[in-house]
Every structure is written in structure tokens, then in C-alpha cells.
C-alpha positions, -999 to 999 in steps of 0.1 A, spaced: 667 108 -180 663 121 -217 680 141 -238 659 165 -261 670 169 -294 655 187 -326 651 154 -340 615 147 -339 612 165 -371 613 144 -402 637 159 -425 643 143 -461 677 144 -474 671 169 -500 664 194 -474 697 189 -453 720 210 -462 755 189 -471 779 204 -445 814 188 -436 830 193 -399 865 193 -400 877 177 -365 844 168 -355 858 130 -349 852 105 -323 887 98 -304 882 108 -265 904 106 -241 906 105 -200 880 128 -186 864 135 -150 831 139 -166 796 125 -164 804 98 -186 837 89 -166 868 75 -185 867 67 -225 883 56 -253 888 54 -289 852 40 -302 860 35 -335 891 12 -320 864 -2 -293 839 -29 -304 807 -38 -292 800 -77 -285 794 -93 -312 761 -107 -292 750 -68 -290 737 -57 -318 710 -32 -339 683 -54 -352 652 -44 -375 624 -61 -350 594 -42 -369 585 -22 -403 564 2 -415 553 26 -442 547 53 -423 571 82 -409 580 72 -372 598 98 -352 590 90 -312 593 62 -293 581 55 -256 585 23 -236 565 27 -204 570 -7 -186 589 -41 -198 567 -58 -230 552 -24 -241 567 -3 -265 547 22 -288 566 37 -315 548 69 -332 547 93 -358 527 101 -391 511 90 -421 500 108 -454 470 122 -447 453 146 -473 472 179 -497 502 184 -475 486 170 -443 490 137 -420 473 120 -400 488 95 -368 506 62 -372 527 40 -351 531 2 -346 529 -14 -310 550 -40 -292 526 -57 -266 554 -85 -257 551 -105 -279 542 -92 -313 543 -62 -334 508 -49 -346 498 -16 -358 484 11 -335 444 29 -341 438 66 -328 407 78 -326 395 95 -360 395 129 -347 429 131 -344 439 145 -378 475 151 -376 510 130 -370 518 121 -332 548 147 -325 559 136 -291 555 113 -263 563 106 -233 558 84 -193 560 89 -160 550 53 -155 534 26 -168 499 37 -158 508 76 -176 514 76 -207 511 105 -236 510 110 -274 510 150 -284 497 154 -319 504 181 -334 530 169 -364 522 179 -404 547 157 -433 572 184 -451 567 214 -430 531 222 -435 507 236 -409 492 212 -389 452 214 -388 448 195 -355 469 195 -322 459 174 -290 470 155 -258 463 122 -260 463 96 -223 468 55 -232 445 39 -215 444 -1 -217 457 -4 -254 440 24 -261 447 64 -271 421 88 -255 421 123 -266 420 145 -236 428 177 -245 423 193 -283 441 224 -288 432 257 -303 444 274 -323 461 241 -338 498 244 -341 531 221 -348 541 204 -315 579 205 -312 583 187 -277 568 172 -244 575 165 -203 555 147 -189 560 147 -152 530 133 -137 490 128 -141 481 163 -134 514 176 -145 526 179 -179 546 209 -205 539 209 -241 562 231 -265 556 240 -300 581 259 -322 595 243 -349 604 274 -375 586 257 -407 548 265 -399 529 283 -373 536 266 -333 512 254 -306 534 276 -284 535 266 -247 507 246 -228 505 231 -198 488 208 -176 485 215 -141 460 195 -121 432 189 -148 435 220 -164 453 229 -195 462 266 -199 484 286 -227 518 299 -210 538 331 -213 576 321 -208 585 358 -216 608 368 -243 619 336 -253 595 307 -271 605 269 -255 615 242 -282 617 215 -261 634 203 -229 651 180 -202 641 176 -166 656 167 -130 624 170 -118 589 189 -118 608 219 -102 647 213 -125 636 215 -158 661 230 -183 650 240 -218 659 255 -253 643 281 -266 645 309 -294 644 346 -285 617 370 -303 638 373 -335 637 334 -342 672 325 -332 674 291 -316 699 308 -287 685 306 -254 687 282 -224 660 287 -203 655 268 -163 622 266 -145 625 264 -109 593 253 -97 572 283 -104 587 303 -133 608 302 -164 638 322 -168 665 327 -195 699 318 -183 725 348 -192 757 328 -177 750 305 -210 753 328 -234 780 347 -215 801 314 -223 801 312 -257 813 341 -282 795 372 -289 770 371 -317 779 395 -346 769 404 -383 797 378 -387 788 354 -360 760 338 -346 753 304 -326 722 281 -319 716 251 -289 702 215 -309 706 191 -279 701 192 -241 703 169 -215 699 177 -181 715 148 -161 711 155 -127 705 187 -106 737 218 -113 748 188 -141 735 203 -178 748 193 -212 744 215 -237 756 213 -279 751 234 -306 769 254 -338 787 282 -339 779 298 -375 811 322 -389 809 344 -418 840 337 -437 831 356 -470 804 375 -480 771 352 -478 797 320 -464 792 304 -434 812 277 -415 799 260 -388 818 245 -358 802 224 -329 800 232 -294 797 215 -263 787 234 -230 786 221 -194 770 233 -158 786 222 -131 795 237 -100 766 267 -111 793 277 -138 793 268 -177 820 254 -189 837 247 -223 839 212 -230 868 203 -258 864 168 -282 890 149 -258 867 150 -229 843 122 -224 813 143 -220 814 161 -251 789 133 -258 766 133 -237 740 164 -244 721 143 -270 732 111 -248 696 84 -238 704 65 -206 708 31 -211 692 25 -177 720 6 -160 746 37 -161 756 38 -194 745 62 -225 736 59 -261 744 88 -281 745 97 -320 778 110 -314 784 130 -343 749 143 -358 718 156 -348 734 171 -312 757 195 -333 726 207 -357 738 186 -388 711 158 -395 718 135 -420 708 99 -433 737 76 -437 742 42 -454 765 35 -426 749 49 -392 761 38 -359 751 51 -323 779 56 -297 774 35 -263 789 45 -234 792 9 -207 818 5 -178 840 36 -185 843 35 -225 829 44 -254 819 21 -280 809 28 -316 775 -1 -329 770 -2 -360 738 -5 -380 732 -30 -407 703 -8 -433 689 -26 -459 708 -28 -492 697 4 -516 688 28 -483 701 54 -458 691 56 -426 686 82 -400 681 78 -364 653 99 -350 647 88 -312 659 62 -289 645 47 -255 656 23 -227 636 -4 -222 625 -5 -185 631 -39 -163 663 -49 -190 694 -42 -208 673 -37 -242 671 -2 -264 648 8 -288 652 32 -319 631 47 -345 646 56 -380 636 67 -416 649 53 -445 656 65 -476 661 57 -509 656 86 -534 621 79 -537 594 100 -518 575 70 -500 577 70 -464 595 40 -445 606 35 -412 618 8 -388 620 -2 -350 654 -9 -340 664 -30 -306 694 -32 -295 694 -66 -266 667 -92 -256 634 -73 -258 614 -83 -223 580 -101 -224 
């Protein structure tokens, strides 16, 4: 299972607005959640074999990672490509080696998602533009061999914000991202792609249980990122019980979803910010942390183990990674100092990451690596200039 996030966009530093959370800390406590029981992570430490490693480098914006089988890893994203434009870039682990990746040259913009439903199905979605701008090309494209075939270009082209791909002939692309027109919502379904209605909400991007549980975030016709939608198999549909359980939205009050993971089926995580008007034209925002179970949402406070887990990446042996405190909540930021949160045999532990002396880093997706107890991570770097870096992070013994 994998959380979706609104972290596929890259965002430089400049941009992020500097916002302090006061509470937002990392102490949990005994909890009958998901995650089961936890402690302190900052007072838990990882092994000192287990650690975040720079394994490959590149000069190029990298913001999605897949890892369809043991010894193949593709880690994608964007180049400078033109005024304002991009075009696709990613590096390739093969099992042995590091090498960069080729797409065919009619691809002419960044690769926005990806995704598997096994080794033999594997999918890029391009549809990604550097610093907001429109995006001149969208497309699906199917790896075959070592190899990226386009099989679907879209039109109109639009930004692609997110991706499930559930099978061969069966696959969801979403595209809203706020910044530039969206490819909206397409979908495969046998070997036909077609445009979809959802109604009167516009799907950002989402987590599935299955082709007939998939749970999604969405924004409703004014732009606000405030829906949870659920397709059941044959429709999608906006879930009121979710926004019944959070505070009525106001002159003086609004809220928006960021993260969403949908663990199993009745078992959602869901975060977001609540946004208060304090004075005139001040806003405070506060994180919240939703959870279905029993068909009911529920309110889930810091001291419960779960409250980490709606931006939480299996680990594939029952555990979870999770940023903890950042991109689930709406506040993305780089850090000289990042860590990721893992979640192994009942507690929490907090992992540091060494970056390299002069940058900040930011974590921008994360992947188990089938067959083994390795991770993979993509993150930017930064270091005032506007040159574009980015590294592969593993985390354990990377299989051949």
C-alpha cells in the first residue's frame, strides 16, 4: 500500500511559505491503532547498521520513485527543457549499477507519476512542467524490457498530479495541481483511455484497497482542496461523513486534506490543515489527523500512534516509513537536518539523514523495495542556487 501525498510537486524553498506549528512534535504514546504501540522517536534510535545512504546522483529534478521487482528501481522526474518547460529524466538501478534512463523524444515534458502492479506492468505519466508552468505534452508511458513506450498521448495536454495503476487494462490518472491548467481525470479501462466526470469535485490523487476501494482527494468547484472522495467499483462519490468531522468552514475558517492512505478496506488515514483567521488577513494553521474505522471518522490526537500514518509507505514487512512532521500536514519544507519516522515491531523510530555539507534536503517519495528489507527515497537539494540536484536514497542492502 501507498500513501499519496501532494509531494510530487517540486517546490523551491523560496516558494514555501515559513510556517511554525506549535505542538506539532513527535512524542506518541500507547495506542490501539494501525501502527500498534509507539514510543518516543526522538528517544528511539535506529541501528546503527540501518541507515540513509546517497547510492545515486543527479542533476536533474527527481520526484517519483517505483521499484517493481528486486534489482530494478527507476527513479523519475524532470529536466530543464526549453523557456519554462522540461522535458523527462530519471536514473535506473538495474542490480547492479546506476545509469541514466532515455525516453523516447516525443515525450516533451517531466515524468509526474509512476507506478506497478508487478514486475511485468509498469507506468511513467508525463505530464510535469519545472516552476509551475503549463505543461505542453502529457502521456502514459508502459516499460517494456528497459525500455519506456508511449502508449497513450493526451489532449488537451495538462499537469499530471497523480496515478493508480491497478492492472494492464486498468489504470486512473489525475491532474489538478492549482499552478497551471490539469489533465483532469483519465482512465484506462481495457485498452481504451477515456476522459472522466467524477461530478463536482476534481481528484488530486489517491490510495487504493483494491480496483473496487479506492479513496481519493479532491477539490470542490471553487478550488478548495476539501473533499474525500471513495469509488466503489463503478462510480465516484464524495464522502459527507468526512467533512461532517472536522469544523465548519467559515469566512474565518477553512481546512484542506495533503495526505491519504488507505490501509486496508473501512481503515483510511486522512491529514490535513485547519486554516484560522486570527486577525484581519492572519491565518494560523493547525494539523489534523482523521481516521475511518468502524464506517465512522474519527479524530485522531498527537498521542496516538496513528497520527502518522496518512503519509506512512509500507516498509513491506509490517512496518511504515513516514515523514512525520511535513508534507502530510501541508507544510513542505527542505531541511539541513531531515529524518523519516520508521515504524518496526511496535515503535517509532526517528533516521536521520546525513545531506551534503552546504545543502537542504527535502524528501519527495519513498518506495519498498520488493523481495527485501531495503527502502528507496528521492530528494531535492538545495543550496540557494537555482540548479537542479537530486539524489537516490536507500535505506538497507539493495537486492541484485
Amino acid at each position: 500500500m501507498r500513501a499519496q501525498l501532494n509531494w510530487h510537486r517540486r517546490v523551491r524553498p523560496a516558494a514555501i511559505a515559513a510556517v511554525t506549528i506549535a505542538g506539532l512534535g513527535l512524542t506518541v504514546m500507547t495506542s490501539a491503532a494501525s501502527a500498534s504501540v509507539a514510543a518516543n522517536p526522538a528517544a528511539s534510535s535506529a541501528k546503527a547498521s540501518a541507515h540513509w545512504r546517497i547510492v545515486a546522483r543527479a542533476n536533474d529534478a527527481l520526484t517519483t520513485i517505483v521499484a517493481p521487482a528486486a534489482g530494478s528501481a527507476w527513479a523519475l522526474g524532470e529536466k530543464a527543457g526549453g523557456t519554462f518547460g522540461s522535458l523527462p529524466a530519471g536514473v535506473r538501478w538495474n542490480g547492479h549499477r546506476w545509469s541514466p534512463v532515455s525516453f523516447p523524444k516525443a515525450v516533451q515534458s517531466g515524468i509526474a507519476c509512476s507506478g506497478a502492479s508487478s514486475p511485468r506492468n509498469v507506468w511513467a505519466l508525463a505530464g510535469l512542467s519545472l516552476d509551475g508552468g503549463s505543461a505542453s505534452y502529457a502521456g502514459a508511458l508502459r516499460l517494456s524490457g528497459a525500455k519506456w513506450v508511449v502508449k497513450k498521448a493526451f489532449t488537451p495536454a495538462g499537469l499530471v498530479s497523480g496515478c493508480t495503476v491497478l492492472s494492464p487494462t486498468n489504470i486512473w490518472v489525475y491532474g489538478l495541481t492549482h499552478v497551471a491548467p490539469g489533465l483532469g481525470t483519465w482512465r484506462l479501462k481495457g485498452t481504451t483511455w477515456r476522459a472522466t466526470t467524477t461530478g463536482h469535485f476534481y481528484l488530486i490523487s489517491a490510495s487504493k484497497v483494491s480496483a473496487r476501494d479506492i479513496w481519493a482527494m479532491a477539490a470542490d468547484q471553487v478550488g478548495n482542496n476539501d473533499v474525500i472522495a471513495h469509488f466503489n467499483g463503478s462510480s465516484w462519490s464524495a464522502d459527507s461523513a468526512f467533512a461532517a468531522a472536522l469544523p465548519a468552514q467559515s469566512s474565518t475558517l477553512t481546512w484542506s486534506v495533503s495526505a491519504i492512505n488507505a490501509v486496508r478496506a473501512g481503515d483510511v488515514w486522512v491529514a490535513g490543515q485547519i486554516l484560522r483567521e486570527t486577525s484581519p488577513d492572519t491565518w494560523v494553521p493547525s494539523p489534523y489527523v482523521l481516521h475511518l474505522a468502524g464506517g465512522k471518522w474519527h479524530t485522531v490526537a498527537r498521542s496516538n500512534a496513528g497520527y502518522y500514518l496518512p503519509g506512512a509507505v509500507s516498509d513491506g514487512h509490517g512496518g511504515w516509513w513516514s515523514q512525520g512532521t511535513g508534507l502530510e500536514f501541508g507544510f513542505g519544507a527542505a531541511s539541513a537536518k531531515p529524518y523519516l519516522l520508521h515504524e518496526s515491531g511496535g515503535r517509532w523510530s526517528r533516521v536521520s539523514i546525513a545531506v551534503p555539507k552546504g545543502y537542504q534536503m527535502q524528501i519527495m517519495d519513498v518506495v519498498h523495495v520488493p523481495g527485501s528489507h531495503a527502502m528507496l527515497a528521492v530528494a531535492s537539494l538545495y543550496n540557494g542556487s537555482p540548479t537542479l540536484r537530486s539524489v537516490v536514497l536507500a535505506y538497507g542492502q539493495l537486492p541484485k
